[in-house]
N, C-alpha and C positions, 0 to 999 in steps of 0.2 A: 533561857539563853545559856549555854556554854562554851566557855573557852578553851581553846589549846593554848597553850604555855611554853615559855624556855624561858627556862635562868641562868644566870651564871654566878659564878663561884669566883674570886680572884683568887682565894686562899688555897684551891683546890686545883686551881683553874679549869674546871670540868661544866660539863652543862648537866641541866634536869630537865627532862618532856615531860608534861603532864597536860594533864583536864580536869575542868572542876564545873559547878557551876555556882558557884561562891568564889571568884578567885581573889578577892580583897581578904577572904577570910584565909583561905590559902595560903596565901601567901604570907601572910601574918605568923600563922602555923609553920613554914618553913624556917623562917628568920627567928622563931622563938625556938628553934631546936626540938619542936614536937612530933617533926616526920622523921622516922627511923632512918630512909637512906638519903636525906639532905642534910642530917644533926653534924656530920661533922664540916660541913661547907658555909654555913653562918659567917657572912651575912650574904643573899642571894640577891643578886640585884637581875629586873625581867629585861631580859631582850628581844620578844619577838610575842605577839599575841594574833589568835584569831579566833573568831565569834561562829558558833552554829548553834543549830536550832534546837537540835537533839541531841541527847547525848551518845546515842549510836554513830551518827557523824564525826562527831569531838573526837568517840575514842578509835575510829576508826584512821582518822588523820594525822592521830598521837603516832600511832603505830606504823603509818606511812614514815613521818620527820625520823621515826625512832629507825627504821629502816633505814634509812642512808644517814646517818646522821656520822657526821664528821669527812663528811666526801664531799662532791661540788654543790650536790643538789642543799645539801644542808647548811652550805655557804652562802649560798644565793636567797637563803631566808631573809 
């Protein structure tokens, strides 16, 4: 099982898309300032999750959100 992801940042106020398929571990890794480009947005709190099968799917989907992201379609998540 993998998931697609979005976090957000207050401090930043930015979001982050990703995939994993560990994402409790992930995410652990974000909020502990161990991902190079989430380190300076600690602490990330998740807004939006979804589950696929494969990881060809996840990172395909990633790359959809990533694509319109900050327009309607990425509002309507």
């Amino acid at each position: 099982m993998f998931v697609v992801y979005v976090l957000y940042s207050e401090q930043t106020t930015k979001y982050y898309i990703g995939h994993t398929g560990n994402f409790e571990k992930r995410l652990r890794q974000h909020n502990q300032g161990r991902v190079r480009s989430t380190k300076s947005g600690v602490p990330w709190n998740l807004v939006y999750t979804e589950d696929y099968a494969t990881k060809h799917e996840a990172y395909r989907r990633e790359l959809q959100i990533k694509s319109y992201k900050g327009g309607e379609a990425f509002k309507k998540l």
